[in-house]
N, C-alpha and C positions, 0 to 999 in steps of 0.2 A: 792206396792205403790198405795194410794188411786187416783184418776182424780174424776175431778168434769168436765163433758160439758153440754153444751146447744145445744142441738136440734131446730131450727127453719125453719119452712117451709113458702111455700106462702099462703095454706089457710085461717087465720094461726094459729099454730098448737107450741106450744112453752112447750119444753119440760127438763125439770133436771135430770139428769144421774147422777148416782155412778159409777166408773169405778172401779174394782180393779181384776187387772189381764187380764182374760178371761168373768167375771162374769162384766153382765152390772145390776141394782137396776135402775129402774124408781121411783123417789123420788115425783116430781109431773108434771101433765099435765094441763094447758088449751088451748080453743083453740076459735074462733072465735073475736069476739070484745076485751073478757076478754084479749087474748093474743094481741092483738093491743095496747090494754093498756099499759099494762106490757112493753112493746118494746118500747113505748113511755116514762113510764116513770122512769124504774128500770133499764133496760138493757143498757141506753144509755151512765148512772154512773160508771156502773163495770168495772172491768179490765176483756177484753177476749182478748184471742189468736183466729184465726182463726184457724180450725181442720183439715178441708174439706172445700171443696165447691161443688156441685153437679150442675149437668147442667138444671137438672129442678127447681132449686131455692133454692135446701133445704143448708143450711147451720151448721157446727156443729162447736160450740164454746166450745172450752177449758178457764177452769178459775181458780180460787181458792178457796180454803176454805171458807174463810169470803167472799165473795163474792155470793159462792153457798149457802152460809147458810143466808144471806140476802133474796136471790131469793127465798128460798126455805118458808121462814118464809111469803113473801110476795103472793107467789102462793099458797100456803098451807091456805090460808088467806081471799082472793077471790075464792076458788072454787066455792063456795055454794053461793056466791052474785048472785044477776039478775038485779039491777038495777045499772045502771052505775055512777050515781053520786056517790052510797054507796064506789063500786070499785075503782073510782079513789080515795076518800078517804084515801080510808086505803091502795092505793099503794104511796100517797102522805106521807105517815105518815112514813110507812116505808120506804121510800127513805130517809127521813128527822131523821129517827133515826141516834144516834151514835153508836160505835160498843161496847162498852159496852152494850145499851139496847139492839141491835140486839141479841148479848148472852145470854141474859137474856131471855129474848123471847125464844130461842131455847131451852136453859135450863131446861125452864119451859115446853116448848114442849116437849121434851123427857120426863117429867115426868109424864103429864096429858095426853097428845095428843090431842084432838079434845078439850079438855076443855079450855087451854091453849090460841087455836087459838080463840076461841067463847070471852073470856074474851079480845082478842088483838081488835078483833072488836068492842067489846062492849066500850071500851076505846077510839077507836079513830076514832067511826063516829060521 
């Protein structure tokens, strides 16, 4: 059975998992401001389960499907940003999709990869 969590730390460091089994897939990472973002303004929509909690802060969230595949479209989306207006953008746009387009998006990610996401930007800064 597949699991979808989230990795979140304090410095901060925000992270997407594949789980299946024993075998963990890092799906995407960011970390600093970007992940500040992100936690502001995608994370606080999802549906998560709490995993863990660790005593130095780090926390691991369990979620879902369409939830991790929202997250994933939106981090996958922002890596390559630097400036933050651009970022919050297109983490605004994607919060704001329905879950038909979120499908779509991914969809189309699986099929191009990096092209995919270049065109999601290109759309909706």
């Amino acid at each position: 059975m597949i699991e979808y969590r989230i990795t979140l730390s304090r410095k901060p460091t925000l992270r997407l998992w594949k789980v299946e089994g024993k075998k963990r897939t890092l799906l995407a990472k960011v970390a600093g401001e970007k992940a500040a973002h992100s936690r502001e303004v995608i994370l606080r929509n999802l549906s998560l389960n709490t995993y863990m909690k660790f005593r130095d802060g780090r926390i691991i969230y369990q979620t879902d499907e369409e939830s991790a595949i929202k997250l994933l479209i939106a981090l996958r989306s922002i890596i390559w940003l630097r400036s933050i207006r651009k970022i919050t953008k297109v983490l605004e746009a994607v919060e704001s999709m329905d879950r038909g387009e979120v499908f779509w998006w991914y969809s189309l990610y699986l099929k191009l990869g990096h092209k995919a996401i270049q065109a999601l930007r290109l759309a909706y800064q």
